[in-house]
Every structure is written in C-alpha cells, then in structure tokens.
N, CA and C atoms as a LAMMPS dump frame, in Angstrom:
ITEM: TIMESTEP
0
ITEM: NUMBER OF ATOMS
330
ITEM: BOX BOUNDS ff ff ff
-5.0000000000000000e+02 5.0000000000000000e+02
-5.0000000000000000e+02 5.0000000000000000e+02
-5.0000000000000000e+02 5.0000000000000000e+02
ITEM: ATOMS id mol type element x y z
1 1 1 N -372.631 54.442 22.59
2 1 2 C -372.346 55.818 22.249
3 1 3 C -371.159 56.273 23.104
4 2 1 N -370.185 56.849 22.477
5 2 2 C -368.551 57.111 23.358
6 2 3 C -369.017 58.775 23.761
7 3 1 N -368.459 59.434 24.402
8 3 2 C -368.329 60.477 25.005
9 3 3 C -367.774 61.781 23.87
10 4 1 N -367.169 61.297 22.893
11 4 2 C -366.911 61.964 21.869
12 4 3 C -368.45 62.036 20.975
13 5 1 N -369.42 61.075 21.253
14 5 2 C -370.264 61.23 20.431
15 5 3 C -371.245 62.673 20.874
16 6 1 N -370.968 61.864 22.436
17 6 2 C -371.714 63.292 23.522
18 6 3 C -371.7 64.518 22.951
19 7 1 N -370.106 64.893 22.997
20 7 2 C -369.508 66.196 22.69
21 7 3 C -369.86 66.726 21.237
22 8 1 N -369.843 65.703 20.238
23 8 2 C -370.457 66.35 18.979
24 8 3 C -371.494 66.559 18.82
25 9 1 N -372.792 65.642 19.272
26 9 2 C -373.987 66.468 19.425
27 9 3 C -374.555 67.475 20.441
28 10 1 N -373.824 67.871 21.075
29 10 2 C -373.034 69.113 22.162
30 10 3 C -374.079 68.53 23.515
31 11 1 N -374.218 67.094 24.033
32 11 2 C -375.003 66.819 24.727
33 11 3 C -373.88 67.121 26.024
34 12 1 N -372.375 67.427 26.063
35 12 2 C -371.64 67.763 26.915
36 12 3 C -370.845 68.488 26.201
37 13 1 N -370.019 69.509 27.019
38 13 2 C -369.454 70.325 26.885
39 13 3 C -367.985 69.869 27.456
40 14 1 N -366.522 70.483 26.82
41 14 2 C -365.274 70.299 27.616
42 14 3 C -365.581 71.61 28.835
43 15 1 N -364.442 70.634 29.885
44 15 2 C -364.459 71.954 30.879
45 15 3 C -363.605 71.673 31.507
46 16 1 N -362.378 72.665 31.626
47 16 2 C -361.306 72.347 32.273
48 16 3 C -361.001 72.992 33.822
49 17 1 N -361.119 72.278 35.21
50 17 2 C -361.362 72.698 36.104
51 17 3 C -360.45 73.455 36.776
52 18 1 N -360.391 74.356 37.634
53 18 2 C -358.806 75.083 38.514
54 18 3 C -358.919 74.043 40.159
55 19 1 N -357.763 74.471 40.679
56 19 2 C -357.732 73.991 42.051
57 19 3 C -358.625 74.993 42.701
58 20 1 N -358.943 76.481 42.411
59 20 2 C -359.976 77.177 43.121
60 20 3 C -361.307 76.121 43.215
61 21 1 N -361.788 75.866 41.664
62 21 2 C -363.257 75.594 41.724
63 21 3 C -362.868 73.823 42.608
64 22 1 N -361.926 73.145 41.97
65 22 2 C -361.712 72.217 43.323
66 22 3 C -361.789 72.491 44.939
67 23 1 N -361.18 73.252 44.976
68 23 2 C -361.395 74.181 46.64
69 23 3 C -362.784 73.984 46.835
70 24 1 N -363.612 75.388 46.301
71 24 2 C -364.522 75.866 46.669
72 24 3 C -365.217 74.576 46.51
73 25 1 N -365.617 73.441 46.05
74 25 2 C -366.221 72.239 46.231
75 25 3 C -366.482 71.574 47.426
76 26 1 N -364.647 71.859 47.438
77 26 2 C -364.337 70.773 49.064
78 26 3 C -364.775 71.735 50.154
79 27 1 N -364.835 72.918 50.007
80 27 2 C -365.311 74.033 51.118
81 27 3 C -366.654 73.598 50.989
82 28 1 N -367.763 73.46 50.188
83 28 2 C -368.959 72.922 50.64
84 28 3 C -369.161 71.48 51.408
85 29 1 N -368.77 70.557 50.921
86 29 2 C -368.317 69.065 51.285
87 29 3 C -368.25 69.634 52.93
88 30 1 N -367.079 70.456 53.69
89 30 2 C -366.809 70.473 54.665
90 30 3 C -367.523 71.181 55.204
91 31 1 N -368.602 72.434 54.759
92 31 2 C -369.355 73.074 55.594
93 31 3 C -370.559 72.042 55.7
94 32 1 N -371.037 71.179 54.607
95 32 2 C -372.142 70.507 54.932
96 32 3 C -371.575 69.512 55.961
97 33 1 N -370.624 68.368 55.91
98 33 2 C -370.294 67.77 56.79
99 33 3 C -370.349 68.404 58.603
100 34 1 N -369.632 69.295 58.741
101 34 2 C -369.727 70.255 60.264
102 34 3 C -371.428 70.51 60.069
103 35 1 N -372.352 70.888 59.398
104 35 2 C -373.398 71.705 59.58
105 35 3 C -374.348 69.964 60.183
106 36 1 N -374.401 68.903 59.134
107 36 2 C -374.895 67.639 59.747
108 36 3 C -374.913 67.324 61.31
109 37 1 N -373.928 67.596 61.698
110 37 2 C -373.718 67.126 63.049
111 37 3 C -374.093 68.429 64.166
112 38 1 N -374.838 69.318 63.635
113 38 2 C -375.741 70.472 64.917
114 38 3 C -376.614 68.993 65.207
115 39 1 N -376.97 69.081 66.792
116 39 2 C -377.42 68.231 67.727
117 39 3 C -378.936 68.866 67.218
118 40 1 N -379.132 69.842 67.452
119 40 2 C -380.815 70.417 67.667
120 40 3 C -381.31 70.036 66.123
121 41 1 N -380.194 69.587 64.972
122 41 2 C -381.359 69.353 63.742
123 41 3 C -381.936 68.184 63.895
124 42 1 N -382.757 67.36 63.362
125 42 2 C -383.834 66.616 62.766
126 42 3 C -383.08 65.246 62.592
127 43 1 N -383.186 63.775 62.572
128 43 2 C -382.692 63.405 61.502
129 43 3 C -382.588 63.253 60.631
130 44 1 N -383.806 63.794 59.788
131 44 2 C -383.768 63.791 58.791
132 44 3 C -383.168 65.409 58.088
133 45 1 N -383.155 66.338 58.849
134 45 2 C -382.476 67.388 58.133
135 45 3 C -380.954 66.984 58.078
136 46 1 N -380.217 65.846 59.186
137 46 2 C -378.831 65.865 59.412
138 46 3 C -378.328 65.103 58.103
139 47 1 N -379.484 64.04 57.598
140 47 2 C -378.969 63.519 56.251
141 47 3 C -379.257 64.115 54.944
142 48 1 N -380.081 64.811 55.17
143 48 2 C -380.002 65.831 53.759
144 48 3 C -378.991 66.319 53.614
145 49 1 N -378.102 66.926 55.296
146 49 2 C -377.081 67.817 54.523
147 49 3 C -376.021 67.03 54.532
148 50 1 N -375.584 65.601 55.362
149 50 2 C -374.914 64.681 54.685
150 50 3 C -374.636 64.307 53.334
151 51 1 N -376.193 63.798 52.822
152 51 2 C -376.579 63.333 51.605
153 51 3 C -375.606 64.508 50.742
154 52 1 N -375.952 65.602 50.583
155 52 2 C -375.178 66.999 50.138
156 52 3 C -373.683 67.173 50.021
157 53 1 N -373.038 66.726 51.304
158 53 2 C -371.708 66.693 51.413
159 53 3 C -371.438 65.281 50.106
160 54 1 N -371.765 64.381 49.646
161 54 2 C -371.168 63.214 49.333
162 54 3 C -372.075 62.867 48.47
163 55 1 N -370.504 52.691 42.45
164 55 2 C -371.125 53.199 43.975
165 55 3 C -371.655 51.521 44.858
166 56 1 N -370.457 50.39 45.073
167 56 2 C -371.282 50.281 46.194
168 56 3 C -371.496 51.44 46.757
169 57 1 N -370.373 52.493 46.758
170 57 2 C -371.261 53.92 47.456
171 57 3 C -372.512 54.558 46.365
172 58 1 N -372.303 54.697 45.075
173 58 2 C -373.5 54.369 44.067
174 58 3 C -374.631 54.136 45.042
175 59 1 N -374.542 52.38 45.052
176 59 2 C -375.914 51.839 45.113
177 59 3 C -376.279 52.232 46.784
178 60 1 N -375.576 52.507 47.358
179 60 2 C -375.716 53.03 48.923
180 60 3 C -376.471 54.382 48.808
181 61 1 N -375.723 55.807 48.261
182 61 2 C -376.151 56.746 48.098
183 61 3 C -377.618 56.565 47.493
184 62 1 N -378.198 55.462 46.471
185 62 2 C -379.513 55.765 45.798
186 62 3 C -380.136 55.587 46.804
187 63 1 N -379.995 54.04 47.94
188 63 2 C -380.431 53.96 48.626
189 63 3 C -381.156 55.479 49.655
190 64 1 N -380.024 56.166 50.159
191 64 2 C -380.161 57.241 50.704
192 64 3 C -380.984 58.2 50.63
193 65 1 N -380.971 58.577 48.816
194 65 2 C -381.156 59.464 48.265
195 65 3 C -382.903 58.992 48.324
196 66 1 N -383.52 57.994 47.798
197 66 2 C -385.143 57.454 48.009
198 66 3 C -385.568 57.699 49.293
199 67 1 N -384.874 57.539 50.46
200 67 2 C -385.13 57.548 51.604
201 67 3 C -385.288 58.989 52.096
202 68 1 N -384.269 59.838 51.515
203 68 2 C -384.244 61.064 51.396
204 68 3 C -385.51 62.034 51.252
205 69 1 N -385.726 61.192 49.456
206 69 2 C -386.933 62.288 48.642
207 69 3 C -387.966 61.967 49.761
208 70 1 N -388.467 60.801 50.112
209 70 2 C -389.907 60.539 50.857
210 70 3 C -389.789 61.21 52.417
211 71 1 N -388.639 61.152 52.714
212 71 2 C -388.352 62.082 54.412
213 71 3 C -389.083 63.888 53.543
214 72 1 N -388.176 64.461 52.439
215 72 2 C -388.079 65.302 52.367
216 72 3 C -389.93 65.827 51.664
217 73 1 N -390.588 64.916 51.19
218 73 2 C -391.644 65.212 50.595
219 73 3 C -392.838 64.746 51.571
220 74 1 N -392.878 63.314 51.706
221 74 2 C -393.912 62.462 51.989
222 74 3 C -393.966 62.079 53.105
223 75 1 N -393.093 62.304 54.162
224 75 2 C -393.522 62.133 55.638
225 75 3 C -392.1 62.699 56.285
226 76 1 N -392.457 63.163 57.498
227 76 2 C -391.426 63.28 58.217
228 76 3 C -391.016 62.403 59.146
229 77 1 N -390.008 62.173 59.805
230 77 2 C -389.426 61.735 60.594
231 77 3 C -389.231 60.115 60.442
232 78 1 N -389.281 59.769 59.063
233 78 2 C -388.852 58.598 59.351
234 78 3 C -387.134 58.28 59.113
235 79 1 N -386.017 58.893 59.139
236 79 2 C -384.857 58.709 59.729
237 79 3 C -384.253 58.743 60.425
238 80 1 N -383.796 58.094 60.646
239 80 2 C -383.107 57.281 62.344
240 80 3 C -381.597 58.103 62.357
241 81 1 N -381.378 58.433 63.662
242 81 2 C -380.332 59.286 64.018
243 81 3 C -378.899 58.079 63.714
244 82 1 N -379.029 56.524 63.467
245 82 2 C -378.302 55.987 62.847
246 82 3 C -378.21 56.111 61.41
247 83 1 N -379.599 56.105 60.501
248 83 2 C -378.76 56.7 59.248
249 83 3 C -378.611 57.617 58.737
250 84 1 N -378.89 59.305 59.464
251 84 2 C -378.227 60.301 59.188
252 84 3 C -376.992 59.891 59.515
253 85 1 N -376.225 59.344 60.73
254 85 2 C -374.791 58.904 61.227
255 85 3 C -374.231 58.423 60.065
256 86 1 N -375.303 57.334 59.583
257 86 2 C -374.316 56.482 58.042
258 86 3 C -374.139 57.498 57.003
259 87 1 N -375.345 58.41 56.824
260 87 2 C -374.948 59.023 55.467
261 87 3 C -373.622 59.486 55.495
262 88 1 N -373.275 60.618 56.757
263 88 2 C -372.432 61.149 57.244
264 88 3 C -371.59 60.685 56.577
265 89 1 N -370.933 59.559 57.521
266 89 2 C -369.816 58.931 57.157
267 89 3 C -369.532 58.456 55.648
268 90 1 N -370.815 58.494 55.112
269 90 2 C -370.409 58.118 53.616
270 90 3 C -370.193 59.328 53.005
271 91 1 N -370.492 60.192 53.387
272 91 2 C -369.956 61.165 52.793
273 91 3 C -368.324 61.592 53.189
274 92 1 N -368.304 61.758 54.16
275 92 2 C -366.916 61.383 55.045
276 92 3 C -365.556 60.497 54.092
277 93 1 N -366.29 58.977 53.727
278 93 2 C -365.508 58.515 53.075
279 93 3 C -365.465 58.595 51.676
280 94 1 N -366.169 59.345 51.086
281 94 2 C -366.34 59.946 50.033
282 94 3 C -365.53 60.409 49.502
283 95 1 N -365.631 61.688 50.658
284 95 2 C -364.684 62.608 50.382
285 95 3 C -363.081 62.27 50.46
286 96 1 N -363.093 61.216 51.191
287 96 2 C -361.647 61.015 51.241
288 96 3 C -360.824 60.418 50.213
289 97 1 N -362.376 59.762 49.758
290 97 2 C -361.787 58.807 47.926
291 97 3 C -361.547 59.853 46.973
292 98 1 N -362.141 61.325 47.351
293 98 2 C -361.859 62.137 46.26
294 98 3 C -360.683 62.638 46.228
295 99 1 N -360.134 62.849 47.481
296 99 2 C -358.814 63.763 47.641
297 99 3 C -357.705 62.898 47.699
298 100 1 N -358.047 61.404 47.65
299 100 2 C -356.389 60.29 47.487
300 100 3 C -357.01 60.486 45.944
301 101 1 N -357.736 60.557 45.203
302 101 2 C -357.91 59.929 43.562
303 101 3 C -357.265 61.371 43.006
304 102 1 N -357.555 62.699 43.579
305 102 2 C -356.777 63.805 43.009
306 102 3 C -355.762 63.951 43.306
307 103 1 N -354.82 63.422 44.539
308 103 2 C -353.485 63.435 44.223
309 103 3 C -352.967 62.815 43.636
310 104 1 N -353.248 61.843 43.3
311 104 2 C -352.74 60.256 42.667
312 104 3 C -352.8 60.461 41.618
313 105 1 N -354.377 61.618 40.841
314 105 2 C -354.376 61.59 39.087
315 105 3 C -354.163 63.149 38.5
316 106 1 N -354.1 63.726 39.591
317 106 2 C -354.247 65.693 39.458
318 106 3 C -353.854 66.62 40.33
319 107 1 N -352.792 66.14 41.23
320 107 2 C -351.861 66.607 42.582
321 107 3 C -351.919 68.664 42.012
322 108 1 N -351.742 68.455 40.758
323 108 2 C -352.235 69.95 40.294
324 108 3 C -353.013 70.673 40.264
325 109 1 N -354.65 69.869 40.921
326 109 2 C -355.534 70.92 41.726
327 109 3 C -356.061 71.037 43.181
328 110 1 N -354.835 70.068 43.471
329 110 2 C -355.399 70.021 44.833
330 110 3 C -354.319 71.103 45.631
C-alpha cells in the first residue's frame, strides 16, 4: 500500500510544516535534553525525559522505550544512571541527525 493510498482513504492527511513549528520542536528536544541532566532526578525520570527529547537508533530507542514502559508502570528503579546517560546521548545524536538532514533537504525551515 503507497502513501497515496494512505491519503485517499484519508488514513493521513498533507501537512505542510513552517520553520516556527520546526523551532518550537527543537525548543522541546532542548528543554527536555537540559531538564534530563537535574542531578536530584531519578534514573529513571532522567530517561523518560531523554527518551522525550529523541533506527539502529529505531531498534535502540524500542529497546529504551520497553525499559521505559516497565520503569514507568511496573517497578521502579530499575535504570541505571548509565542508561539514562545512553538515552541522553541518543537523543543528543538524534537530534543532530535531524538538523544536518534539514539543512541538507529543507535549509528553508531551519
């Protein structure tokens, strides 16, 4: 099924984005990134808001994201102040794949 098929049975919609709503994106990205790294949170609150900011990164993030739901539902404290650190950074490098791929394909909303 192509993406045109999407659009005719209106399972997606067109949407054409501004450099604002690009902004205001990357303004979350960067408040969650700074907010991760308060010392007094949890580790597991520091990768939620990692997780938030940001597939071998794919299959990394699902990873995360399972590890995530069961921190966030089914027990606490089982994340290690190393992989809130990793999420971090994957979000970190995330973000950085986003802002070389928008100058390179859309220098017009960044």
């Amino acid at each position: 099924m192509s993406l045109q098929d999407w659009l005719n049975n209106r399972w997606l919609e067109k949407h054409q984005t501004t450099p604002q709503e690009i902004n205001d994106l990357l303004a979350i990205v960067d408040r969650d990134l700074k907010d991760c790294q308060i010392s007094e949170l949890s580790p597991d609150w520091k990768m939620n808001i990692a997780y938030n900011a940001g597939a071998e990164l794919v299959t990394l993030f699902d990873q995360f994201r399972k590890k995530r739901n069961i921190s966030g539902y089914d027990c606490a404290g089982m994340i290690s102040d190393l992989e809130a650190n990793e999420m971090r950074n994957l979000a970190i490098h995330l973000r950085e794949k986003v802002i070389k791929w928008l100058q390179e394909n859309h220098p017009d909303l960044i």
